[in-house]
Chimera marker file (.cmm) of the C-alpha trace (Angstrom):
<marker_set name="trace">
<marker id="1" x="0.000" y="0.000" z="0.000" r="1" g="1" b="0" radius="0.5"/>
<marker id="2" x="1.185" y="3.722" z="-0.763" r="1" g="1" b="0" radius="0.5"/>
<marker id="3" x="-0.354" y="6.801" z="0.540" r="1" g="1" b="0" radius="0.5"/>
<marker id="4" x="0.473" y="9.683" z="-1.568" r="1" g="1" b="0" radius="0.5"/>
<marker id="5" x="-1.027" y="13.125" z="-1.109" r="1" g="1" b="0" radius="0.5"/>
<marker id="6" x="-4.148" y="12.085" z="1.261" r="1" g="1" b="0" radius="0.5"/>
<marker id="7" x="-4.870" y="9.018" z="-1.858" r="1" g="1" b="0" radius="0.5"/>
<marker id="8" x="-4.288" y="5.445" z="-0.383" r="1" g="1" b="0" radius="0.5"/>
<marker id="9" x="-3.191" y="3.210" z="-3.446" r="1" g="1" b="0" radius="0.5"/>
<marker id="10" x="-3.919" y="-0.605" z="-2.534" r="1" g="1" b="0" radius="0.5"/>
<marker id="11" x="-2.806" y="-4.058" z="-4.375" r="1" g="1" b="0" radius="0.5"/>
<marker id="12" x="-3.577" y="-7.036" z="-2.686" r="1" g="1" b="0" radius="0.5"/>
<marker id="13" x="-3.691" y="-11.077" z="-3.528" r="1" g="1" b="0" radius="0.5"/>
<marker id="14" x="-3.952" y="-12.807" z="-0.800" r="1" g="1" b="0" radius="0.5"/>
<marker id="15" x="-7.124" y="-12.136" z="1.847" r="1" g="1" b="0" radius="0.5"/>
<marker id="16" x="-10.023" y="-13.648" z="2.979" r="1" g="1" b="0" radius="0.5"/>
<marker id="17" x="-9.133" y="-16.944" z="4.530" r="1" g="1" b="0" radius="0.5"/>
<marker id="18" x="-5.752" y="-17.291" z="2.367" r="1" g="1" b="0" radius="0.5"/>
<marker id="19" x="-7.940" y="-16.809" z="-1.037" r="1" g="1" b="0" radius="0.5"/>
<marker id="20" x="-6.215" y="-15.944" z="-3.786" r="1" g="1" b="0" radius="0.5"/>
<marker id="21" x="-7.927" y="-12.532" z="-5.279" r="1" g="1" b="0" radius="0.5"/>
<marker id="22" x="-7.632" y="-10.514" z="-8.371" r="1" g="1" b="0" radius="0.5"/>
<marker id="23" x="-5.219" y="-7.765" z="-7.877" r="1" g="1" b="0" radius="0.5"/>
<marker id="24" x="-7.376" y="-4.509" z="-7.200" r="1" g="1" b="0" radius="0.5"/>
<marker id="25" x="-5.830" y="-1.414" z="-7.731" r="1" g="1" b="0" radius="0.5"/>
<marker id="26" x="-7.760" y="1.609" z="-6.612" r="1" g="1" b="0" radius="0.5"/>
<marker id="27" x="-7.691" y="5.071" z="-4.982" r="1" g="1" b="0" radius="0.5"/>
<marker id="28" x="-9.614" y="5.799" z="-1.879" r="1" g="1" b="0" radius="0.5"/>
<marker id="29" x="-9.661" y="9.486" z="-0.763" r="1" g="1" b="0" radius="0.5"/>
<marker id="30" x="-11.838" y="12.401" z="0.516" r="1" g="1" b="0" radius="0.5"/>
<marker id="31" x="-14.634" y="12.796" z="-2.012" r="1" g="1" b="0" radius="0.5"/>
<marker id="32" x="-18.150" y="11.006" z="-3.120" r="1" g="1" b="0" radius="0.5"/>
<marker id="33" x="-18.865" y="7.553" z="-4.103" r="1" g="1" b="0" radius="0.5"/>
<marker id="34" x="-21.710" y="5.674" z="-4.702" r="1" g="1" b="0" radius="0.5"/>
<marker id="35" x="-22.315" y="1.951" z="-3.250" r="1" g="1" b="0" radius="0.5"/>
<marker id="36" x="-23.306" y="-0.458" z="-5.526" r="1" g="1" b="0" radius="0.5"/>
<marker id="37" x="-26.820" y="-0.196" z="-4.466" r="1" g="1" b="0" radius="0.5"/>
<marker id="38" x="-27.298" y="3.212" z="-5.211" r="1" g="1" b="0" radius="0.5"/>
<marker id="39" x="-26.749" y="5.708" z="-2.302" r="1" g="1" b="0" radius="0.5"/>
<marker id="40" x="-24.493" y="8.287" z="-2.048" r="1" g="1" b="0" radius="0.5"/>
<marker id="41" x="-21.678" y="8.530" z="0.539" r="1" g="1" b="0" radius="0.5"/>
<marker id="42" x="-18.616" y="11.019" z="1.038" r="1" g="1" b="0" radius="0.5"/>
<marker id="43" x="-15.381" y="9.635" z="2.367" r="1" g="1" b="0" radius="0.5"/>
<marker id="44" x="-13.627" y="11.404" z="4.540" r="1" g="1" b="0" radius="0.5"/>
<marker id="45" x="-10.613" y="9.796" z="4.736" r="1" g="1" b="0" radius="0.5"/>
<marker id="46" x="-8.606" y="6.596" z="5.810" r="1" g="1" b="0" radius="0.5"/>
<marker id="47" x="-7.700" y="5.847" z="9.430" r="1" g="1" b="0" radius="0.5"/>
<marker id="48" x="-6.492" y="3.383" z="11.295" r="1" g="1" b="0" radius="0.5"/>
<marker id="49" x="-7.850" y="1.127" z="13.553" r="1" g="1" b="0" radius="0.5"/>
<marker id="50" x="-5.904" y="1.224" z="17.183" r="1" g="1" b="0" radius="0.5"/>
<marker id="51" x="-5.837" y="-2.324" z="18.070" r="1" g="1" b="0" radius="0.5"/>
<marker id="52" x="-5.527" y="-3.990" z="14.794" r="1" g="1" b="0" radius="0.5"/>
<marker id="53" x="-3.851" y="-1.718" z="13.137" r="1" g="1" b="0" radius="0.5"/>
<marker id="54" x="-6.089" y="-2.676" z="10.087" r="1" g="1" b="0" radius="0.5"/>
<marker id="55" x="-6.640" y="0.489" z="7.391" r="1" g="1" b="0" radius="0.5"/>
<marker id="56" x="-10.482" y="1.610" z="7.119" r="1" g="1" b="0" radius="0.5"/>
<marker id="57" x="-12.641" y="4.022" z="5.141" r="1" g="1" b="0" radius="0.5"/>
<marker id="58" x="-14.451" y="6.506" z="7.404" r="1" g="1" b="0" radius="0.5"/>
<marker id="59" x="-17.076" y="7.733" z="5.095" r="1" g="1" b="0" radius="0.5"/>
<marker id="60" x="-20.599" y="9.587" z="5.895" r="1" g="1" b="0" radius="0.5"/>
<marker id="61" x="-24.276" y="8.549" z="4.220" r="1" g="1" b="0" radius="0.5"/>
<marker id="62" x="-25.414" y="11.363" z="2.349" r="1" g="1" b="0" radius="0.5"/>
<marker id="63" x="-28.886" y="10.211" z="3.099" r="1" g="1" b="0" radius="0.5"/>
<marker id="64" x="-31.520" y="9.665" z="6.154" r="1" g="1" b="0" radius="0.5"/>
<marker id="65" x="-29.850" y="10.709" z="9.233" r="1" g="1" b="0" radius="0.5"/>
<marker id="66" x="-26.555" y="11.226" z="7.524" r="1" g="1" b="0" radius="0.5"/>
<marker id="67" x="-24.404" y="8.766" z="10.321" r="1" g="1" b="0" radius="0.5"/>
<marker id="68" x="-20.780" y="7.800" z="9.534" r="1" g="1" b="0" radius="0.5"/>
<marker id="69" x="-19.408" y="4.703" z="8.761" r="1" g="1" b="0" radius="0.5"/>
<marker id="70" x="-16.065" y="3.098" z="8.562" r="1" g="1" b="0" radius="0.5"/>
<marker id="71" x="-15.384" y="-0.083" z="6.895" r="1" g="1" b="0" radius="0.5"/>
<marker id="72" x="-12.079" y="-2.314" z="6.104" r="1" g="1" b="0" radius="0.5"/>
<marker id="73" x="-10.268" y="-0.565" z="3.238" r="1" g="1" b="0" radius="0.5"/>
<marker id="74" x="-10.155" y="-3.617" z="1.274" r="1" g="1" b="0" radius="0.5"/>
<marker id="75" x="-13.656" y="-4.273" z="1.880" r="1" g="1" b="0" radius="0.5"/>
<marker id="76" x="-14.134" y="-0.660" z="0.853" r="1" g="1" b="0" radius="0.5"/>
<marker id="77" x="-12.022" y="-1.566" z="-2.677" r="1" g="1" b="0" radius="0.5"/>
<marker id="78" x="-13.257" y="-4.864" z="-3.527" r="1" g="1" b="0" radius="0.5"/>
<marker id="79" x="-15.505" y="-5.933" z="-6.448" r="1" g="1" b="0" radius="0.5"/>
<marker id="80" x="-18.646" y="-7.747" z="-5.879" r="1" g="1" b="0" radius="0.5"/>
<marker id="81" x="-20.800" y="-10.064" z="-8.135" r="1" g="1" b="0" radius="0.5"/>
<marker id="82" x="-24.454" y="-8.385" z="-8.660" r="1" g="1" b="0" radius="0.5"/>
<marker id="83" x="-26.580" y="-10.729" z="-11.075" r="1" g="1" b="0" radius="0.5"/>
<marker id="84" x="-23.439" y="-12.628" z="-12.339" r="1" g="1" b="0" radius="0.5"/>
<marker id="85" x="-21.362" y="-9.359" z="-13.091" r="1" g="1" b="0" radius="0.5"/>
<marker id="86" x="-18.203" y="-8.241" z="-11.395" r="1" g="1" b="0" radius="0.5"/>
<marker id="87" x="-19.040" y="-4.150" z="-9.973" r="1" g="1" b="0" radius="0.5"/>
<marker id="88" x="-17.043" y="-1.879" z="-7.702" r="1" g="1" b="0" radius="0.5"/>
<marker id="89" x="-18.796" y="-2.138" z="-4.500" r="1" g="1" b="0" radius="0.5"/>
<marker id="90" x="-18.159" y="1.727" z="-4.165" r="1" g="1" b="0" radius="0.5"/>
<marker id="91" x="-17.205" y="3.832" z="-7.146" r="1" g="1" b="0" radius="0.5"/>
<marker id="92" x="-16.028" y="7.065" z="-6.779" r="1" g="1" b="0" radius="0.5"/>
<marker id="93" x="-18.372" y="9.931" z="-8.643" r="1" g="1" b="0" radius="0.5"/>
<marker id="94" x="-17.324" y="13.567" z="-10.487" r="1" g="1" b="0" radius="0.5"/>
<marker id="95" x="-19.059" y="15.824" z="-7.756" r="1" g="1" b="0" radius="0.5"/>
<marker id="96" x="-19.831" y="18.229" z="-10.826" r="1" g="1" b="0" radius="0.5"/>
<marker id="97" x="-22.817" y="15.682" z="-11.957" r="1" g="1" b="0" radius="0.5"/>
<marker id="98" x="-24.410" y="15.316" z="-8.584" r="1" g="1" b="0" radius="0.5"/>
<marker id="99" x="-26.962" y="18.066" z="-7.268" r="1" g="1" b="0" radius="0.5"/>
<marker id="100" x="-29.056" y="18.131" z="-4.229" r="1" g="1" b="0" radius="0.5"/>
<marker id="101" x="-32.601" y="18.480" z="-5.059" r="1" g="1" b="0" radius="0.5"/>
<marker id="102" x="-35.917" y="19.460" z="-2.570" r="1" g="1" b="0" radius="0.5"/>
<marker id="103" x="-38.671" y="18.189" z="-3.122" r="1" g="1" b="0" radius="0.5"/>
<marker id="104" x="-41.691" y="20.494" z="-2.588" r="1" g="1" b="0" radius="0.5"/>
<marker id="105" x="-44.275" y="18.247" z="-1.979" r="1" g="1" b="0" radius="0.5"/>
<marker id="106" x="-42.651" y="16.491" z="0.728" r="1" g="1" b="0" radius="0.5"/>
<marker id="107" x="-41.392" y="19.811" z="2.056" r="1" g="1" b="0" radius="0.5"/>
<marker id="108" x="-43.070" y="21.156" z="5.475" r="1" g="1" b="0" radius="0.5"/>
<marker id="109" x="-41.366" y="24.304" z="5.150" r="1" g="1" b="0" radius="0.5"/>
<marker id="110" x="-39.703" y="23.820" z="9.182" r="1" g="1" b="0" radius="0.5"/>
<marker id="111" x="-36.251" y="25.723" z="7.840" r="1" g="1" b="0" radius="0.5"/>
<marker id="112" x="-34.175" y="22.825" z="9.462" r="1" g="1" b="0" radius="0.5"/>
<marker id="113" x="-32.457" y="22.449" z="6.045" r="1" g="1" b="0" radius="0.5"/>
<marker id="114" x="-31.897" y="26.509" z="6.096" r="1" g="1" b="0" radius="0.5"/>
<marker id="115" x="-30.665" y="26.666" z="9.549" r="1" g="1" b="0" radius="0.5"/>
<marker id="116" x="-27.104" y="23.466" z="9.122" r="1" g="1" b="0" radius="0.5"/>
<marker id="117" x="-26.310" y="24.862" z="5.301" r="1" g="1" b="0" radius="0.5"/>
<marker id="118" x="-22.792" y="26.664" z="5.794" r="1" g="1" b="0" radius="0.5"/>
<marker id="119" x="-23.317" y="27.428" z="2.126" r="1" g="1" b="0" radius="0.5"/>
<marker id="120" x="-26.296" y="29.676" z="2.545" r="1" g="1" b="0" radius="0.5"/>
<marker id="121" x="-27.825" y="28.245" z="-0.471" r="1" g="1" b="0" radius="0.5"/>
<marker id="122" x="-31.232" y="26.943" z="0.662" r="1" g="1" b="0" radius="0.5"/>
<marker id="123" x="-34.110" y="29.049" z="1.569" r="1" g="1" b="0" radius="0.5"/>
<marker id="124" x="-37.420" y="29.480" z="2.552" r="1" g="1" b="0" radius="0.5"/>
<marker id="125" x="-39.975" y="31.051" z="-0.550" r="1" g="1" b="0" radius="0.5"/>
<marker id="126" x="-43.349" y="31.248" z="0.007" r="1" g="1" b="0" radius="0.5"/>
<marker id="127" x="-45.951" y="29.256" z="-3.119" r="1" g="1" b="0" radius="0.5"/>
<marker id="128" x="-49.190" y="27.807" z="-2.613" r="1" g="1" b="0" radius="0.5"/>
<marker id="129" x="-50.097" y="29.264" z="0.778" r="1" g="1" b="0" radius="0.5"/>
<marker id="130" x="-46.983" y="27.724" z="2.337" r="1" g="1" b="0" radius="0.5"/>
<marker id="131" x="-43.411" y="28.175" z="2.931" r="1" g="1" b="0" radius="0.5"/>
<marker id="132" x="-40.719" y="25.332" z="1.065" r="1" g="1" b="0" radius="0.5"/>
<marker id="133" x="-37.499" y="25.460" z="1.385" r="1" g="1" b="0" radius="0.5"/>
<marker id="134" x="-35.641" y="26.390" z="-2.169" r="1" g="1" b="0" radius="0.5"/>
<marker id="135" x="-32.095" y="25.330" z="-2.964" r="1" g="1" b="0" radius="0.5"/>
<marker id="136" x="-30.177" y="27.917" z="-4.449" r="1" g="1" b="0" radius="0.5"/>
<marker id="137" x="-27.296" y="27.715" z="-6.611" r="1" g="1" b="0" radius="0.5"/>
<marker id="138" x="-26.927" y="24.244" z="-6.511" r="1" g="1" b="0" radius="0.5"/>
<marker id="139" x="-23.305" y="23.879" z="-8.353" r="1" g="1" b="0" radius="0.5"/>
<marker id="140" x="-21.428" y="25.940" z="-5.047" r="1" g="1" b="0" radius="0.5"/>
<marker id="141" x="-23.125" y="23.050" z="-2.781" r="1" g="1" b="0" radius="0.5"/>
<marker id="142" x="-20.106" y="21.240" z="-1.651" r="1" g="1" b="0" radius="0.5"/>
<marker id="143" x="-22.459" y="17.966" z="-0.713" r="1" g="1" b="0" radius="0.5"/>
<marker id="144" x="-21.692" y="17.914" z="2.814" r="1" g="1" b="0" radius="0.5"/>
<marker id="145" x="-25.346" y="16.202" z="3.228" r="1" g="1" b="0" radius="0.5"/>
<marker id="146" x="-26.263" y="18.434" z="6.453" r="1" g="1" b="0" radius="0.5"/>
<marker id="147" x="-29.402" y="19.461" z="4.867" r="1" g="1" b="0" radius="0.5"/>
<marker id="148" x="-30.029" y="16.099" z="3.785" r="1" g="1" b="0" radius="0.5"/>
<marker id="149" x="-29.501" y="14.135" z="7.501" r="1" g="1" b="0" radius="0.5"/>
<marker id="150" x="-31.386" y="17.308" z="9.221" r="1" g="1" b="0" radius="0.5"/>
<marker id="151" x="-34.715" y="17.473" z="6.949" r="1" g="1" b="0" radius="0.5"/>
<marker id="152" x="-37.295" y="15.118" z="8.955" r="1" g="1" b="0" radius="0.5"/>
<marker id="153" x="-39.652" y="14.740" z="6.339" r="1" g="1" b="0" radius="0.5"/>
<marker id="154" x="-37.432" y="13.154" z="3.112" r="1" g="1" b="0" radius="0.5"/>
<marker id="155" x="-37.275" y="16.276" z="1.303" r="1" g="1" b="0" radius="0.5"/>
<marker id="156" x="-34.045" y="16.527" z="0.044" r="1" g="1" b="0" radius="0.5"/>
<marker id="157" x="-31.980" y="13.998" z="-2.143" r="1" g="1" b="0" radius="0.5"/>
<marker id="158" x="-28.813" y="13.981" z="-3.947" r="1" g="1" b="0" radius="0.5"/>
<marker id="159" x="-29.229" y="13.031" z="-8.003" r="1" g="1" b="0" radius="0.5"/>
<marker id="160" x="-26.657" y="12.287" z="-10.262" r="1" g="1" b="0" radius="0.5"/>
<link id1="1" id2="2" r="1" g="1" b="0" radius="0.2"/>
<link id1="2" id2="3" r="1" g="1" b="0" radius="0.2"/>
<link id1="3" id2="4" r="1" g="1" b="0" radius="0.2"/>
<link id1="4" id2="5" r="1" g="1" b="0" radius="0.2"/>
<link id1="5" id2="6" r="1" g="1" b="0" radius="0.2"/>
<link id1="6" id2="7" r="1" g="1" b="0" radius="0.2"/>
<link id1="7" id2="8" r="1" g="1" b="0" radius="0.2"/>
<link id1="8" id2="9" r="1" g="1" b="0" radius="0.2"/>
<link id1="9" id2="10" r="1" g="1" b="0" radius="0.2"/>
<link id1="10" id2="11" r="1" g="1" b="0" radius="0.2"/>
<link id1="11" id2="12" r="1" g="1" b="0" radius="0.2"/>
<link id1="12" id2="13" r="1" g="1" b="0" radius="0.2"/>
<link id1="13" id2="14" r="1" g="1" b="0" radius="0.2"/>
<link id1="14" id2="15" r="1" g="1" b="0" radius="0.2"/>
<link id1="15" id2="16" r="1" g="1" b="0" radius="0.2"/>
<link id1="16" id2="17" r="1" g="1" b="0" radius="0.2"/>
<link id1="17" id2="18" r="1" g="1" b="0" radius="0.2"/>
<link id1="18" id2="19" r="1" g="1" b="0" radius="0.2"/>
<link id1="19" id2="20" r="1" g="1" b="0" radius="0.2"/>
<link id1="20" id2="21" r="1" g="1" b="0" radius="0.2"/>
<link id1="21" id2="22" r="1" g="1" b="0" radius="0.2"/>
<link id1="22" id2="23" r="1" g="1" b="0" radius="0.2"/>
<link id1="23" id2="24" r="1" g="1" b="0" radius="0.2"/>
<link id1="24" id2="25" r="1" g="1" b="0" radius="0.2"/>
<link id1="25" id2="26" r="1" g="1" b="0" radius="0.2"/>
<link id1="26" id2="27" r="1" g="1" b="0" radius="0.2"/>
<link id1="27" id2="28" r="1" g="1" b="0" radius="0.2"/>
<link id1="28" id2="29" r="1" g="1" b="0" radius="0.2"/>
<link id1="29" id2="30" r="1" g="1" b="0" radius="0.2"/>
<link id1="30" id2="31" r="1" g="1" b="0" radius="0.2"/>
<link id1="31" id2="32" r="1" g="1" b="0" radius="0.2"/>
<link id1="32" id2="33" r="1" g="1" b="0" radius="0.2"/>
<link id1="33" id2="34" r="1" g="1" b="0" radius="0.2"/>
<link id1="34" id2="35" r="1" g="1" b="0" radius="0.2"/>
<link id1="35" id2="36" r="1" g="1" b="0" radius="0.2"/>
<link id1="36" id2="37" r="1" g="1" b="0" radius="0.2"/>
<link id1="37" id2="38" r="1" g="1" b="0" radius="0.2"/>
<link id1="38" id2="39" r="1" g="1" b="0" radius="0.2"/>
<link id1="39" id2="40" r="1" g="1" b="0" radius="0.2"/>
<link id1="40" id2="41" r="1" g="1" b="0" radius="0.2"/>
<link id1="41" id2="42" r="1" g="1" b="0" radius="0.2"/>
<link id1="42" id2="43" r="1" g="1" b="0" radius="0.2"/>
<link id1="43" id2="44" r="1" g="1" b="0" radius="0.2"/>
<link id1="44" id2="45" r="1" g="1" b="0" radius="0.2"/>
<link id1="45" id2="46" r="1" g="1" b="0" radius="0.2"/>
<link id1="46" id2="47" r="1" g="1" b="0" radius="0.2"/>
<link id1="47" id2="48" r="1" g="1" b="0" radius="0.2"/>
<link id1="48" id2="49" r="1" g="1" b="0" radius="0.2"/>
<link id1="49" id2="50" r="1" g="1" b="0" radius="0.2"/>
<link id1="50" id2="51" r="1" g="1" b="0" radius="0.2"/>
<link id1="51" id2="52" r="1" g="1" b="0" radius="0.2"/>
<link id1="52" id2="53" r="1" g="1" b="0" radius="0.2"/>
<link id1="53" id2="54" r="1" g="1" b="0" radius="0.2"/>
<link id1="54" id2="55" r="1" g="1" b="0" radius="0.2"/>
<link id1="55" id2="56" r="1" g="1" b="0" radius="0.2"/>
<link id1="56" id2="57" r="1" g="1" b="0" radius="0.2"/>
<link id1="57" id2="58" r="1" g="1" b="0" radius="0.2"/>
<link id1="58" id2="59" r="1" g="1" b="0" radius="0.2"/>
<link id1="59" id2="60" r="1" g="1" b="0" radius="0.2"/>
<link id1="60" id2="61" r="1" g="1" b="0" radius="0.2"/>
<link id1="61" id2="62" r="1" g="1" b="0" radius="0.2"/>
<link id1="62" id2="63" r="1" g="1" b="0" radius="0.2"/>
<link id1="63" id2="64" r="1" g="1" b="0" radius="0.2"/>
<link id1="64" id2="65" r="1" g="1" b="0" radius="0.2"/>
<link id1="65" id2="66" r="1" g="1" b="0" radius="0.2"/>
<link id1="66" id2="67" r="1" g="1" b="0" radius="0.2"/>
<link id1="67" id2="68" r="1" g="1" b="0" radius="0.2"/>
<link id1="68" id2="69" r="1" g="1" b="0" radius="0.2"/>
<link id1="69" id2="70" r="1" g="1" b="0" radius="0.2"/>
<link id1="70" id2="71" r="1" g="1" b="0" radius="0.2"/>
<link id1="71" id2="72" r="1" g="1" b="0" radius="0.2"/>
<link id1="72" id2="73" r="1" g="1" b="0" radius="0.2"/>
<link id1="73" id2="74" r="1" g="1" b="0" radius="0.2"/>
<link id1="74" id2="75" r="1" g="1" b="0" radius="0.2"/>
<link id1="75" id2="76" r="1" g="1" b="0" radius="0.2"/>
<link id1="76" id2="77" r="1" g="1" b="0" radius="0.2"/>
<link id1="77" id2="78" r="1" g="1" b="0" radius="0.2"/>
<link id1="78" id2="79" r="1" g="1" b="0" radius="0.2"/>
<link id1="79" id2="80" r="1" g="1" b="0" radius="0.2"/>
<link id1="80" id2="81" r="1" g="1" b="0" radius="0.2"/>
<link id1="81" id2="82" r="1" g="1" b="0" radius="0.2"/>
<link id1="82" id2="83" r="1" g="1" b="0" radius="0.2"/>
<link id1="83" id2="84" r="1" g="1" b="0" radius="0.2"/>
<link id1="84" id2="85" r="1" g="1" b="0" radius="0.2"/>
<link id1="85" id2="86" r="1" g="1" b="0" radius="0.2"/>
<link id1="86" id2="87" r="1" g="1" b="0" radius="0.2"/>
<link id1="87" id2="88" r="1" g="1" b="0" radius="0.2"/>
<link id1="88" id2="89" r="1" g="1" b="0" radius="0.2"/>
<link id1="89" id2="90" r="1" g="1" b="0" radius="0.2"/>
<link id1="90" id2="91" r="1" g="1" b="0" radius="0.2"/>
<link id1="91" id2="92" r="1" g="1" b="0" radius="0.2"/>
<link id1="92" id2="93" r="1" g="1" b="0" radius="0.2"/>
<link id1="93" id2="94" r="1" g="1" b="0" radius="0.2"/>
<link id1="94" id2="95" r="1" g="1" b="0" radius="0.2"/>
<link id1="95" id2="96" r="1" g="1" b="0" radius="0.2"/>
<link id1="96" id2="97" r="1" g="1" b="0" radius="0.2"/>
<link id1="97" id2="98" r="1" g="1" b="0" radius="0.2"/>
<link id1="98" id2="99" r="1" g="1" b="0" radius="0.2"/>
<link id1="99" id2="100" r="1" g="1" b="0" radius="0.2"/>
<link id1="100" id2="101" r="1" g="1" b="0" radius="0.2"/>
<link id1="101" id2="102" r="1" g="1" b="0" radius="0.2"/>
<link id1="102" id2="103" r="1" g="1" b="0" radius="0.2"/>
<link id1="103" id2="104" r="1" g="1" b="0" radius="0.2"/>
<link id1="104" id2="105" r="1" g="1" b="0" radius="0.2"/>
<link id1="105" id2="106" r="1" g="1" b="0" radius="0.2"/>
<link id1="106" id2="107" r="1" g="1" b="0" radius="0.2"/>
<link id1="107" id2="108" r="1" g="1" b="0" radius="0.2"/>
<link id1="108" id2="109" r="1" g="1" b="0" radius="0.2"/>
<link id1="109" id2="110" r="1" g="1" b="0" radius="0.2"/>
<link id1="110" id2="111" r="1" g="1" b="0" radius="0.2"/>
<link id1="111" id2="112" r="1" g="1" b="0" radius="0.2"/>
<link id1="112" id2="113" r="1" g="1" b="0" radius="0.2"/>
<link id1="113" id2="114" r="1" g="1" b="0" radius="0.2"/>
<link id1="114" id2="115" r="1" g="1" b="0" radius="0.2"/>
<link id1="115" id2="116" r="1" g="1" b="0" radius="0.2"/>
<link id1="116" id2="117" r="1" g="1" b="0" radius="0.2"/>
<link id1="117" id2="118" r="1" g="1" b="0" radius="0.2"/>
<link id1="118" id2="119" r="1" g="1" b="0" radius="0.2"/>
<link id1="119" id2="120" r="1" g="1" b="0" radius="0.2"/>
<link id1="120" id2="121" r="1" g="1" b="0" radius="0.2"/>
<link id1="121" id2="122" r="1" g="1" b="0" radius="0.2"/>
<link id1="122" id2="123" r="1" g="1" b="0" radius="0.2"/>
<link id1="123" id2="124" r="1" g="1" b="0" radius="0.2"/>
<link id1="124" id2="125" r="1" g="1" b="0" radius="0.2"/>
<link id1="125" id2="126" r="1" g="1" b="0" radius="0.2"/>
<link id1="126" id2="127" r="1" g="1" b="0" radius="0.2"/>
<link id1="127" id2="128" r="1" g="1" b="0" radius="0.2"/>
<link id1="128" id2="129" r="1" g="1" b="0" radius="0.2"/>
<link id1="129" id2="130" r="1" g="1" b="0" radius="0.2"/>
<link id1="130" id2="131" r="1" g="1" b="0" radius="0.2"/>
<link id1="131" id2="132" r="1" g="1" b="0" radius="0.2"/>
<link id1="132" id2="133" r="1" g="1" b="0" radius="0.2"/>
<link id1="133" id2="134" r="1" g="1" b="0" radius="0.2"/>
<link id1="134" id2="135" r="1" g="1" b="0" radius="0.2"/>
<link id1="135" id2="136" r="1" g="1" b="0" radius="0.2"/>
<link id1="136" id2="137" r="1" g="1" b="0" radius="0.2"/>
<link id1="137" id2="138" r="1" g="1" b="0" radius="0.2"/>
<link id1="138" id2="139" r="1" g="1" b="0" radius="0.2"/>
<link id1="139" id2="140" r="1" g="1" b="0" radius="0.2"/>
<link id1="140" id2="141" r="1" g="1" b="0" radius="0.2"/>
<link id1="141" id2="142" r="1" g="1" b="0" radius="0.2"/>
<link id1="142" id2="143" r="1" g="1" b="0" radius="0.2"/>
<link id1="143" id2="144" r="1" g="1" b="0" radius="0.2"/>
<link id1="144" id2="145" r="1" g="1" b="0" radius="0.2"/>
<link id1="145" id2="146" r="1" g="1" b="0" radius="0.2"/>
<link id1="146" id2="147" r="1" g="1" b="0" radius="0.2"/>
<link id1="147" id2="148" r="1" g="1" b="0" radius="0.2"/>
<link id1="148" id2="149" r="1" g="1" b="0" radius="0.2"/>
<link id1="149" id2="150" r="1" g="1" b="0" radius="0.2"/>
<link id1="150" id2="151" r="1" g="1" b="0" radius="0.2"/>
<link id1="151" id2="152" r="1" g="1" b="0" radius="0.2"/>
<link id1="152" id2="153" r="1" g="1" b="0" radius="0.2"/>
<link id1="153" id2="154" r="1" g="1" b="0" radius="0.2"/>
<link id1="154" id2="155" r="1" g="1" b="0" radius="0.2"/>
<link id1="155" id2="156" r="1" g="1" b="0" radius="0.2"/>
<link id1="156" id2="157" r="1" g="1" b="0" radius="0.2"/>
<link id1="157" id2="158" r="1" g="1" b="0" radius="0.2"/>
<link id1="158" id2="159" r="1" g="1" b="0" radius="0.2"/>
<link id1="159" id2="160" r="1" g="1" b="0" radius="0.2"/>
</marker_set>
């Protein structure tokens, strides 16, 4: 393994109960990547765990209440089989095609979402006889999913 600039570059053969594996040879770093089931995440880095010693991936949903994870690194790099296919059980995304999106319906207009955005970019309009919350420019959002784990009522996704 090499860490180089906040990147960890892994190659590995041999794990899981002596198995021999295909040789994976990824980057894990700070940024967003989406599980193999769909959801969004953001890592936050790679740490260390203080008994083992064994490398994980801290990472943070960017959906429901928003909670942070860690798994095993190579876990976190390996390839699974999903209806007979080989996938990336993460895969890291280009931020610039993801967008957080309200959705107005589901939208009680509470300003939760308003009040955790260090971006200033959501706010509350009034339509329809009630207040939603309105994202603004959504290409400054830096995704940090605050909005997303505070909103009670499901209002706000990421697409892309």
């Amino acid at each position: 393994m090499v860490v180089v600039g906040g990147w960890v570059s892994i190659c590995f053969w041999a794990w899981r109960r002596g198995r021999k594996g295909k040789c994976v040879n990824d980057k894990i770093g700070p940024g967003l990547y989406r599980h193999y089931k769909g959801n969004l995440y953001r890592v936050i880095g790679v740490a260390r765990h203080s008994e083992t010693e064994e490398e994980v991936v801290v990472y943070r949903c960017l959906y429901g209440d928003g909670s942070l994870w860690v798994r095993p690194l190579v876990m976190f790099a390996e390839t699974v089989t999903v209806d007979g296919n080989l996938v990336a059980r993460f895969e890291r995304r280009d931020e610039a095609n993801v967008s957080p999106c309200i959705d107005g319906n589901r939208c009680k207009g509470c300003g939760r979402c308003v009040s955790v955005c260090r971006d200033r970019l959501i706010s509350l309009e009034s339509g329809e006889g009630r207040k939603v919350a309105v994202m603004g420019e959504r290409r400054r959002c830096d995704l940090c999913g605050r909005c997303i784990a505070e909103c009670l009522f499901g209002a706000i996704s990421l697409t892309g």
